[in-house]
C-alpha positions in Angstrom: -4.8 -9.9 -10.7 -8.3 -11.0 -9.9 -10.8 -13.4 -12.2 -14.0 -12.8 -12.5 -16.7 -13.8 -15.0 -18.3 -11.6 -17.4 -21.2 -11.6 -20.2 -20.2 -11.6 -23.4 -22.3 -11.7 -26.9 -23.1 -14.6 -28.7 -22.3 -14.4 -32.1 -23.6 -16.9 -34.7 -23.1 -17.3 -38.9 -26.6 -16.9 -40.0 -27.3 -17.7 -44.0 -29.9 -16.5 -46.3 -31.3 -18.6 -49.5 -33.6 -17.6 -51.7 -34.7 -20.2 -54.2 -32.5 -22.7 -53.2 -29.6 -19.9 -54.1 -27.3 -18.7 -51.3 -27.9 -14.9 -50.9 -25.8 -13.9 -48.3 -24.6 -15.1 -44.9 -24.5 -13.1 -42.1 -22.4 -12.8 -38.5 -25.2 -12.2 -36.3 -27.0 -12.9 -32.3 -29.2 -15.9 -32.6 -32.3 -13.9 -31.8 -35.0 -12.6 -34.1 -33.3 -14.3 -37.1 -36.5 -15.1 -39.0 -37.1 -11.0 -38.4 -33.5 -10.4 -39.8 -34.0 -12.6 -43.2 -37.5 -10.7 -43.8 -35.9 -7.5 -43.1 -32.8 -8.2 -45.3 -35.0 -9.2 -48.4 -37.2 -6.5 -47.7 -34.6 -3.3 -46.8 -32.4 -4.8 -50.0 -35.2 -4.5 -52.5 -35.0 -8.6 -53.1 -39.1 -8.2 -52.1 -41.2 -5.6 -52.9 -44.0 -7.2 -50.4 -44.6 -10.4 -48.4 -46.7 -11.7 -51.6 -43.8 -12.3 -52.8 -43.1 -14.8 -50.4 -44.7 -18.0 -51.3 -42.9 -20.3 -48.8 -39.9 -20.1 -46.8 -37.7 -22.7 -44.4 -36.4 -21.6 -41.6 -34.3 -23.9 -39.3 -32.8 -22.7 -36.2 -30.6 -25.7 -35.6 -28.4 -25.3 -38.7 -28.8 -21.3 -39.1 -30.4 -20.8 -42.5 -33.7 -19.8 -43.6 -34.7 -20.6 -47.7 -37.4 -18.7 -49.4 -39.3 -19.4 -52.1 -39.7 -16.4 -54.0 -41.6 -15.2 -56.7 -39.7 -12.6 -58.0 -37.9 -12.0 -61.6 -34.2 -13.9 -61.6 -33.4 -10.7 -63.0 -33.7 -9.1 -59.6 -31.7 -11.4 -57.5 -29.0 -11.2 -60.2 -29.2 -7.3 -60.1 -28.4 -7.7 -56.3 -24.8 -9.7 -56.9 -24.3 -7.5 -60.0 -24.3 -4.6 -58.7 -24.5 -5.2 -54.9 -21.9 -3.2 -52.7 -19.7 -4.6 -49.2 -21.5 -2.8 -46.7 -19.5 -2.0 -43.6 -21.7 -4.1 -41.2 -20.9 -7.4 -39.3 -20.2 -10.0 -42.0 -19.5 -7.4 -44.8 -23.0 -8.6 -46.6 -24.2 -7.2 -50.1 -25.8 -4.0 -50.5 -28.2 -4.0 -53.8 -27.8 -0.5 -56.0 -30.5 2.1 -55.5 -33.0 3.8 -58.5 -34.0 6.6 -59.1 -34.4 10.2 -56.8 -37.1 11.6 -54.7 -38.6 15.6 -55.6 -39.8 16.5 -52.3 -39.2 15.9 -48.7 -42.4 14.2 -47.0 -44.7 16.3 -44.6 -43.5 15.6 -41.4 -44.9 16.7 -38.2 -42.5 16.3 -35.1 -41.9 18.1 -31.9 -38.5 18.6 -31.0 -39.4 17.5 -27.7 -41.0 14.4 -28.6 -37.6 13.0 -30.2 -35.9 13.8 -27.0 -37.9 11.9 -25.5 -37.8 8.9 -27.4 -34.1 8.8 -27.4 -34.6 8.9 -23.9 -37.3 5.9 -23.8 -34.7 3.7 -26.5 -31.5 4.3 -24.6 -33.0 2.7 -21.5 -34.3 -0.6 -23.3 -30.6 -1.3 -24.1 -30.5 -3.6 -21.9 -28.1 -6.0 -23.6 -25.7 -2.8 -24.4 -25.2 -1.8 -20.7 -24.7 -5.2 -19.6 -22.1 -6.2 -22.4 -21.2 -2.7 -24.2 -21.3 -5.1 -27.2 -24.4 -4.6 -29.9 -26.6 -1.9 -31.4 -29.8 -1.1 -30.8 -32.7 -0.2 -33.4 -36.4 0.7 -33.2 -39.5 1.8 -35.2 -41.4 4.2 -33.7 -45.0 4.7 -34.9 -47.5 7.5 -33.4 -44.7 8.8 -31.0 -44.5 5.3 -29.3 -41.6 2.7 -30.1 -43.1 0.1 -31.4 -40.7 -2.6 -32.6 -36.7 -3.0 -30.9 -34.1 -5.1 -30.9 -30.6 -5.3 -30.5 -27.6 -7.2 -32.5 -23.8 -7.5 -33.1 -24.2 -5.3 -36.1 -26.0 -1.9 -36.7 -27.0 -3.2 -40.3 -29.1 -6.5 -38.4 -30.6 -4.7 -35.4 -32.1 -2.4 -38.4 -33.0 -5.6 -40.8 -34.8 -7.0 -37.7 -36.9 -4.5 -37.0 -37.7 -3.3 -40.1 -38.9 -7.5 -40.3 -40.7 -7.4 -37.4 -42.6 -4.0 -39.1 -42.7 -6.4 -42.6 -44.2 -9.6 -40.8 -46.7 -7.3 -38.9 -48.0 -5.7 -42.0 -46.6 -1.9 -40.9 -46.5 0.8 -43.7 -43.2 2.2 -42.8 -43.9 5.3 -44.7 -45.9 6.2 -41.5 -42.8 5.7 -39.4 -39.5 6.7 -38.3 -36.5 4.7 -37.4 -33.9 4.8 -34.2 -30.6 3.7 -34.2 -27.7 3.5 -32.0 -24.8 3.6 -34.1 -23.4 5.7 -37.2 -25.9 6.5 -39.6 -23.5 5.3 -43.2 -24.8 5.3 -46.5 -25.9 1.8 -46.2 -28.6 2.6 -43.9 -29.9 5.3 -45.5 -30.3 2.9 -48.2 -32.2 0.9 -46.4 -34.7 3.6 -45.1 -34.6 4.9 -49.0 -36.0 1.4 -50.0 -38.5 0.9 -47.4 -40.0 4.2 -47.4 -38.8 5.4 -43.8 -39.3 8.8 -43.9 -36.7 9.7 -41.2 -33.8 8.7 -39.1 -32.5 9.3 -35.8 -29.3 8.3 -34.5 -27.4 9.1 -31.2 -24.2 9.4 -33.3 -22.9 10.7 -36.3 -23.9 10.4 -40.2 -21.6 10.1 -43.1 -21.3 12.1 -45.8 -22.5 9.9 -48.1 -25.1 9.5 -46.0 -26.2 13.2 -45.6 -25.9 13.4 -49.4 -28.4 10.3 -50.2 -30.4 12.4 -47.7 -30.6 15.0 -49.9 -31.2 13.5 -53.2 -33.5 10.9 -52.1 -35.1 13.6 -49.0 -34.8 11.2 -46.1 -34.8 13.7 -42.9 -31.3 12.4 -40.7 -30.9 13.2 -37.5 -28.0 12.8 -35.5 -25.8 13.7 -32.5 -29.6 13.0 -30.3 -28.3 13.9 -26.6 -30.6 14.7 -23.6 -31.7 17.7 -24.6 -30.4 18.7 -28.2 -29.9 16.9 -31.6 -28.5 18.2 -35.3 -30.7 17.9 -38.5 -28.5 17.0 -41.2 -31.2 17.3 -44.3 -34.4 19.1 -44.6 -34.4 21.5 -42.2 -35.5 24.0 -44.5 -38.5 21.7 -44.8 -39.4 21.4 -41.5 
């Protein structure tokens, strides 16, 4: 038997508040959680857009963030009426969805060009080949990643960067989004909600998630290797 030392993750309770009201708390790394919040209000449907914001709190010492909203009640007690346990770190709400999409957007891809971006967001895993401990997610706009990060949970490395895109003003409609891990209904939801046209993953959807696909025509792809990937919806579209 030998010892040795090793990295490990850091792992931290995170809580959300909106208007002085516990929303949700969330097992998460200690980075980017302002990013998080605004990408879990946002990705939920609890904000439509940052006007809504009028202030927040954040403080890093205790791990919460409060933000004034100015949004209906009725909304925030939509999300604990009819919110869902997601299957992401912390088992955190997911708000219900409305309505379904006609048509799938007009997207124009190269085949090539996800390849290559796979490629390009597998290497910034930095914390992933070091640990083999947290997801990875990006938004790429124009063919170039433009926001990453990495977390415990699948769910929070999508709520951050779907923040970062939020706090920078980025109309997500124009972009797709990258993820390491399963694509599950829940993040479908999320892309449904924010307008993300498409998803690409290096593993597997659900079916519930290929079915949301469908009805609300998000593109999904999955399965993204070196140099082949599956197209779960749309493909007659493309």
């Amino acid at each position: 038997m030998t010892l040795e030392t090793d990295v490990v993750i850091r792992e931290i309770s995170f809580t959300i508040f909106v208007n002085k009201q516990r929303l949700v708390t969330i097992a998460a790394m200690p980075q980017n959680l302002k990013e998080l919040a605004f990408g879990f209000l946002y990705s939920e449907g609890l904000i439509l857009s940052n006007n809504e914001i009028e202030t927040f709190e954040f403080n890093f010492e205790e791990k919460y963030i409060n933000f004034q909203l100015h949004i209906p009640q009725e909304r925030i007690n939509k999300f604990f009426q009819t919110g869902e346990k997601t299957s992401g770190c912390g088992s955190a709400l997911s708000s219900a969805l409305n309505g379904k999409s006609n048509n799938f957007p007009k997207l124009h891809f190269k085949p090539e060009s996800i390849l290559i971006l796979m490629n390009e967001f597998q290497k910034k895993s930095v914390l992933f080949f070091q640990t083999g401990g947290v997801h990875s997610a990006a938004i790429v706009q124009n063919e170039k990643i433009r926001f990453f990060s990495e977390d415990i949970g699948r769910h929070n490395a999508v709520d951050k960067v779907i923040g970062m895109s939020v706090m920078n003003n980025i109309k997500l409609e124009n972009c797709f989004l990258f993820s390491s891990g399963r694509i599950s209904s829940e993040i479908v939801k999320k892309a449904i909600r924010t307008k993300i046209p498409l998803i690409v993953s290096q593993s597997a959807p659900t079916s519930k998630a290929i079915q949301l696909g469908w009805d609300y025509k998000i593109f999904i792809i999955g399965f993204t290797r070196t140099n082949k990937f599956n197209i779960y919806t749309g493909f007659n579209k493309l």
